[in-house]
Structure formats: structure tokens, C-alpha cells
C-alpha positions in Angstrom: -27.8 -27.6 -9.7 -25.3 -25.9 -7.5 -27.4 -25.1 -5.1 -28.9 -28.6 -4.6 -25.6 -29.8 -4.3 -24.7 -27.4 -1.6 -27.8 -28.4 0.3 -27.0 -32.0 0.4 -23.6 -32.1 1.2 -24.4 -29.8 4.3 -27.5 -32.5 5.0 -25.7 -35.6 4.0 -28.9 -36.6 2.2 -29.2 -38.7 -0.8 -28.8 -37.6 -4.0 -29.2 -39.2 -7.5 -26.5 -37.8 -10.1 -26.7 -38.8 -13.7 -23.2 -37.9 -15.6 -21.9 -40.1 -18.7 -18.0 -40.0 -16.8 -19.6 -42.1 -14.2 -21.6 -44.6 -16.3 -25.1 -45.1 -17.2 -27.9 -44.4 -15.4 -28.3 -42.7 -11.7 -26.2 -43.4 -9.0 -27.6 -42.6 -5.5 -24.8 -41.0 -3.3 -23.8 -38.3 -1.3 -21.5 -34.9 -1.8 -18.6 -35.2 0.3 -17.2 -31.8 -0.8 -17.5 -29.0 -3.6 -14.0 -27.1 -4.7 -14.2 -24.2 -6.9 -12.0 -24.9 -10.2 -11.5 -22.1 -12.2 -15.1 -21.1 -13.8 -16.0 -24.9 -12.9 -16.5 -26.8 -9.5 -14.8 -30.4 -8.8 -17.8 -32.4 -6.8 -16.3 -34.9 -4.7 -18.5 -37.7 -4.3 -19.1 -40.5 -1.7 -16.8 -43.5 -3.1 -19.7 -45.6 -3.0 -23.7 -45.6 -3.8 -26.1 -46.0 -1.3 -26.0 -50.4 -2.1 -22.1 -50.0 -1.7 -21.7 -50.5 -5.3 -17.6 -48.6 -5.7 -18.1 -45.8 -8.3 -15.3 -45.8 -11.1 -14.7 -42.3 -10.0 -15.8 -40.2 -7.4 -14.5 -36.7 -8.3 -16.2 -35.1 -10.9 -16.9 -31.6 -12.7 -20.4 -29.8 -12.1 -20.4 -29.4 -16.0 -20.4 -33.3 -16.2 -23.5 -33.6 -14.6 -26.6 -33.9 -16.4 -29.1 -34.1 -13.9 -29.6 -34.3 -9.9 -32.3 -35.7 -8.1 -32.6 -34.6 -4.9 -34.2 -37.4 -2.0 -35.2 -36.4 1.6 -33.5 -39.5 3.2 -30.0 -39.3 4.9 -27.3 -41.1 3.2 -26.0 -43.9 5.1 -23.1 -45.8 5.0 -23.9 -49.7 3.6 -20.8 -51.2 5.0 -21.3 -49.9 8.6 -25.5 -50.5 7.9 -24.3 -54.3 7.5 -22.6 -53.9 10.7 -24.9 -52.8 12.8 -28.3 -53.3 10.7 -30.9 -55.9 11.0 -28.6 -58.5 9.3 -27.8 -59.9 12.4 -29.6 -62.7 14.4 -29.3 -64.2 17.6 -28.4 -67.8 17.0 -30.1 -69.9 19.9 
């Protein structure tokens, strides 16, 4: 899971983390940066997921996480995607 992990922080791609400190179900974020605690890692997590839902935490240990899924796409940020997206239209 490490490894993965790795991967996509260095890619800033997508990835879906299930861990019971964070809630229920998947969240789709991104790795911001891996610290090595002790015989454990902290995982520092985007603050957001990729629909800009906040995460009740974002800093979590690898042995919290249950599973990882990795995805191929880049993780964007929604805020700036709402920016500069298709949301806007020319009003004539």
C-alpha cells in the first residue's frame, strides 16, 4: 500500500482511501506528503476530495488505512476547476 501511495503523491493522481478515522466509504483524494513515524507513516492527505467535500481530517496513519484504489487521472483542484472550468458562460 506504501508503494502506491508513493506513486501518487509523486504523480498527483487520484486515489480512493477507505480508513474508518476518516468516515465511511472512499474518499477520492490526493497524497500531499508521507512522514516516517516510528515503525508507522503519517499520510498527509489533500484537505479536500476531488468534489471539494472538506475531510474531517487529513493526516492519517498508513495502519488506518484499509484499502487504496489507485485511478489514472490527475487530481485536480475543485475550487480552482470552478474558477476556471466550463462553469462559466458568456452572458450576451
Amino acid at each position: 500500500m506504501l508503494e502506491i501511495l508513493v506513486e501518487y503523491q509523486a504523480n498527483n493522481t487520484v486515489v480512493g482511501i477507505s480508513a474508518p478515522v476518516l468516515g465511511s466509504g472512499v474518499f477520492l483524494t490526493s497524497v500531499a506528503h508521507i512522514h516516517p513515524a516510528g515503525p508507522d507513516y503519517i499520510i498527509t492527505l489533500k484537505g479536500y476530495d476531488i468534489t471539494g467535500y472538506i475531510l474531517e481530517r487529513n493526516k492519517i496513519k498508513l495502519t488506518d488505512i484499509r484499502a487504496v484504489g489507485p485511478f489514472k487521472s490527475k487530481f485536480k483542484n475543485p475550487y480552482l476547476k470552478e474558477l476556471t472550468g466550463d462553469r462559466f458562460y458568456e452572458i450576451r
